[in-house]
C-alpha positions in Angstrom: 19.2 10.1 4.7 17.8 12.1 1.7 14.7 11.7 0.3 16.1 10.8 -2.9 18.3 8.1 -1.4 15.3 6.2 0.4 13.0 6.6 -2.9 16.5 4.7 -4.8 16.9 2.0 -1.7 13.0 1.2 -2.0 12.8 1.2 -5.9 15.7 -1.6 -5.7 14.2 -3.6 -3.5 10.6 -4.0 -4.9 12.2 -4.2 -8.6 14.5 -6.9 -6.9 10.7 -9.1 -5.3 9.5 -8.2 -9.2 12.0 -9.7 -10.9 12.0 -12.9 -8.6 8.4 -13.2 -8.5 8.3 -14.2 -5.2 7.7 -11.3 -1.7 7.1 -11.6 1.8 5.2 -9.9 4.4 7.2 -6.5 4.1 8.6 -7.2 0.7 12.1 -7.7 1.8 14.1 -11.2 2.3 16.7 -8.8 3.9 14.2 -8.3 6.8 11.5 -11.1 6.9 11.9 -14.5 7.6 9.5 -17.9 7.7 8.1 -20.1 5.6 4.6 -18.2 4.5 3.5 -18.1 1.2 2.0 -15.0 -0.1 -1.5 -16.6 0.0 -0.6 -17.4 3.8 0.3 -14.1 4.6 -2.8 -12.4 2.5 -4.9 -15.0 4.0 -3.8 -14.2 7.4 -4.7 -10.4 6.7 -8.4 -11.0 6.0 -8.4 -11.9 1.5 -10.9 -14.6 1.5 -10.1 -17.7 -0.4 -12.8 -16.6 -3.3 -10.3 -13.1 -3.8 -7.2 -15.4 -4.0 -8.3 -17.6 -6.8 -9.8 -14.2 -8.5 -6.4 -12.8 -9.8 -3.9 -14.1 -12.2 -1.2 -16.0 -10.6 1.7 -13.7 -9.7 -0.4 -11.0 -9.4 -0.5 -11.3 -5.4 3.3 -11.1 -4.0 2.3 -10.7 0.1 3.2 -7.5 0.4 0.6 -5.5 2.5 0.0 -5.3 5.9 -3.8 -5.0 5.5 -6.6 -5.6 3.0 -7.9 -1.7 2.0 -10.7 -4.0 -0.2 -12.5 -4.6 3.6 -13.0 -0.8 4.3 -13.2 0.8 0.7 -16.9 -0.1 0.1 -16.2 0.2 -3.8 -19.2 0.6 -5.8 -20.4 -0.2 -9.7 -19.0 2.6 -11.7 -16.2 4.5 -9.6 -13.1 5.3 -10.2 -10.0 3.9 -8.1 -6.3 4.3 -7.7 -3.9 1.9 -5.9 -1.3 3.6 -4.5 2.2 1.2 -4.8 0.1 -1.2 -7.1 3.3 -3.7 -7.1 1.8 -6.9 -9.0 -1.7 -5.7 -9.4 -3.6 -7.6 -6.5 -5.5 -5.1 -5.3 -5.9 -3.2 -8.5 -7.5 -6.4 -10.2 -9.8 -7.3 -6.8 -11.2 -3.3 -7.2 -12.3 -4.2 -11.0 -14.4 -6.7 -10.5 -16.1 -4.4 -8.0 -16.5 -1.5 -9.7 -17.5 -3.2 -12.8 -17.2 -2.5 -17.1 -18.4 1.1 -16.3 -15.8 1.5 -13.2 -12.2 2.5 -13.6 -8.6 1.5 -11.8 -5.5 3.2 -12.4 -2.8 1.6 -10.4 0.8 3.6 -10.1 4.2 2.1 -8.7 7.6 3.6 -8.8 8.9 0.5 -9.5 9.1 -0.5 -13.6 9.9 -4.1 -12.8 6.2 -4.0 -11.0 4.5 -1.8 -13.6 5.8 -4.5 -16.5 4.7 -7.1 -14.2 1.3 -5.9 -13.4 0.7 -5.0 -17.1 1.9 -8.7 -17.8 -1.3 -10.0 -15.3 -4.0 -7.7 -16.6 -3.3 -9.0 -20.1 -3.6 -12.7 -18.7 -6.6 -12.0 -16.8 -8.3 -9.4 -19.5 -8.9 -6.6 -17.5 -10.2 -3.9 -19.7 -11.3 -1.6 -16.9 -7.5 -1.9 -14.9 -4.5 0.4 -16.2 -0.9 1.0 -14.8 0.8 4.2 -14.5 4.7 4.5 -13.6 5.4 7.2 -11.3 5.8 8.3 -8.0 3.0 8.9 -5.1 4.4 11.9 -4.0 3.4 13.0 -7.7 0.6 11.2 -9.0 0.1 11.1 -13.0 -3.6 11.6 -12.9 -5.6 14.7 -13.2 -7.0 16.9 -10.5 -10.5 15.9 -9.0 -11.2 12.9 -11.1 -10.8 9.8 -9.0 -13.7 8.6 -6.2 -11.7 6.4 -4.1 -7.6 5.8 -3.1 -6.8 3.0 -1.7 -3.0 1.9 -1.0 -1.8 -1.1 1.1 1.5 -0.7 3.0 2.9 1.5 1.0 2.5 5.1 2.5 4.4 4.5 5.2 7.6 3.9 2.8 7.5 7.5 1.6 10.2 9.9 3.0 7.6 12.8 2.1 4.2 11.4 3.9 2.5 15.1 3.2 2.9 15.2 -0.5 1.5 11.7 -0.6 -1.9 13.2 1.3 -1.9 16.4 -0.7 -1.6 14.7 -3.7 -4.3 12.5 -2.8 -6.3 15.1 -2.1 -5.7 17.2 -5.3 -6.9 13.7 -7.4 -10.3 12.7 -5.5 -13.3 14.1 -5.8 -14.9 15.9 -3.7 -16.6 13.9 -1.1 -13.9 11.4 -2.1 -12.2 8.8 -0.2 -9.0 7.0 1.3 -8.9 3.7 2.0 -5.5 2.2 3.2 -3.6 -0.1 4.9 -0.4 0.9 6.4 2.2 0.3 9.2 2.4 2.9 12.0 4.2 3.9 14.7 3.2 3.7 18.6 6.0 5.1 19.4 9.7 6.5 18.8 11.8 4.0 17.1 15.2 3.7 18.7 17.8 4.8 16.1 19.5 1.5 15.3 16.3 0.3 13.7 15.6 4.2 12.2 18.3 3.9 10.5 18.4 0.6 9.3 18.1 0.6 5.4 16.3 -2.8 5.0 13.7 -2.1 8.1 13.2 1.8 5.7 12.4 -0.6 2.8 10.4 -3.4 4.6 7.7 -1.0 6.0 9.2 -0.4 9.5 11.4 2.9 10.3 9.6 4.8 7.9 6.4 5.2 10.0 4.1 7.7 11.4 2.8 8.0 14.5 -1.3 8.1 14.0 -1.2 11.8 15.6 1.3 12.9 13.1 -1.3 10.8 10.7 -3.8 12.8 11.7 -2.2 15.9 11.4 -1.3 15.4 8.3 -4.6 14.6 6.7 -6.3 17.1 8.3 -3.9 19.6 6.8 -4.5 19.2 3.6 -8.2 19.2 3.8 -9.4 15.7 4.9 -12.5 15.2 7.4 -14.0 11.9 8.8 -10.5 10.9 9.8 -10.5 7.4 11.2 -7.3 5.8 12.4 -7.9 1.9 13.7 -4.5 -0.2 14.7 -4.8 -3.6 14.8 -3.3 -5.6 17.7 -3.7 -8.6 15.6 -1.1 -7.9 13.4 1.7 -8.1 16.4 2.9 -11.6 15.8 2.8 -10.8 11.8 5.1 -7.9 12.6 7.7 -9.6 14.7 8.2 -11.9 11.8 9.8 -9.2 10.0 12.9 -8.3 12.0 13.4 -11.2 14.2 14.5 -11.1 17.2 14.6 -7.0 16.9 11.4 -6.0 19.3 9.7 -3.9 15.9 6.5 -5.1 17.0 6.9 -3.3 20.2 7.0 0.4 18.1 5.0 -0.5 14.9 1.5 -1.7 14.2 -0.7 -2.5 11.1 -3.8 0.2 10.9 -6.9 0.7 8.7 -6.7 4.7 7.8 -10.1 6.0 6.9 -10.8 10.0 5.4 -13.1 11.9 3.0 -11.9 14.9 1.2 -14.0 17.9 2.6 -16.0 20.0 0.9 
């Protein structure tokens, strides 16, 4: 499928959750199933109950796979970009962190999410929080200006992972970091689910592999390259296919780099 197509497919389906308010663990009713809430499901990936009641309702739709807040270590003053921003969640959390003097540009794809995330920050008054529509594989923002990325289960829906890293690259700082959340694979997926169009939206067939991860970053100039998958996250996987054995090929992972010098 062409890059193009899968960037289409992926744009519908998150403008689809936008417009209904409502998402699910991979941010696709075509491929997850149960009963969870999106507080469950961002309760069950380590949010505490203080960062839930922190945002404007809406603003957290249950769609990561992680919580890049836990490994950012954001500090008073910095400046942030959510990669896939989607309601705001993250964006809003990383404001209150890095404070009146701190900055957080968050950039979706998606205009159903950008409306809707602009919508929260104007109920919750976030002076310090922004929204940017484009793509991550071209980032509106200038070069070197940005301290940290963060991005939670989003990557891994990009048909052109490299771009993503050397975009994020070209934006930080030196010294700068990534701090994500994302699904990868542990190993080739057979091609029925490859090739399924909801599991390429839903975070599933779109994955790396952490070597190909790790190739990638180091390519375009990352160091300090730490790749941790979770084994917790199995049973939260096999909720989003079913029946389908995903959680025998994909795994949540906290991804970890600082742009070199």
């Amino acid at each position: 499928m062409k890059s193009d197509d899968v960037r289409d497919n992926v744009r519908r389906n998150y403008a689809k959750i936008a417009r209904e308010r409502g998402g699910s663990c991979c941010g696709s009713s075509s491929c997850c199933s149960g009963p969870k809430t999106a507080r469950d499901t961002s309760a069950q990936l380590g949010y505490s109950r203080e960062e839930l009641d922190a945002v404007p309702d809406g603003a957290n739709m249950g769609l990561g796979c992680g919580n890049p807040q836990a490994i950012a270590a954001l500090q008073p003053g910095e400046t942030v970009i959510d990669l896939g921003s989607g309601g705001g969640f993250d964006c809003f959390l990383a404001a209150q962190r890095v404070g009146p003097t701190g900055r957080v540009i968050g950039v979706d794809m998606t205009p159903d999410m950008i409306g809707k995330a602009r919508q929260n920050a104007d109920i919750g008054s976030y002076a310090n929080v922004e929204f940017r529509l484009g793509e991550i594989e071209a980032l509106p923002v200038a070069d070197g200006i940005v301290d940290v990325i963060m991005s939670n289960c989003v990557i891994n829906l990009s048909p052109e992972k490299p771009r993503v890293y050397r975009e994020a690259c070209r934006v930080l700082k030196t010294g700068g970091r990534l701090a994500i959340s994302d699904v990868v694979a542990l190993k080739p997926l057979p091609d029925d689910l490859k090739e399924d169009l909801a599991l390429l939206s839903g975070c599933v067939a779109g994955a790396a592999t952490v070597d190909e991860l790790q190739r990638m970053l180091t390519e375009v100039g990352f160091t300090q390259i730490d790749i941790q998958v979770s084994e917790a996250g199995r049973a939260m996987i096999r909720e989003w296919a079913p029946g389908r054995g995903i959680e025998n090929y994909v795994a949540s992972a906290t991804i970890t780099a600082v742009k070199g010098y």
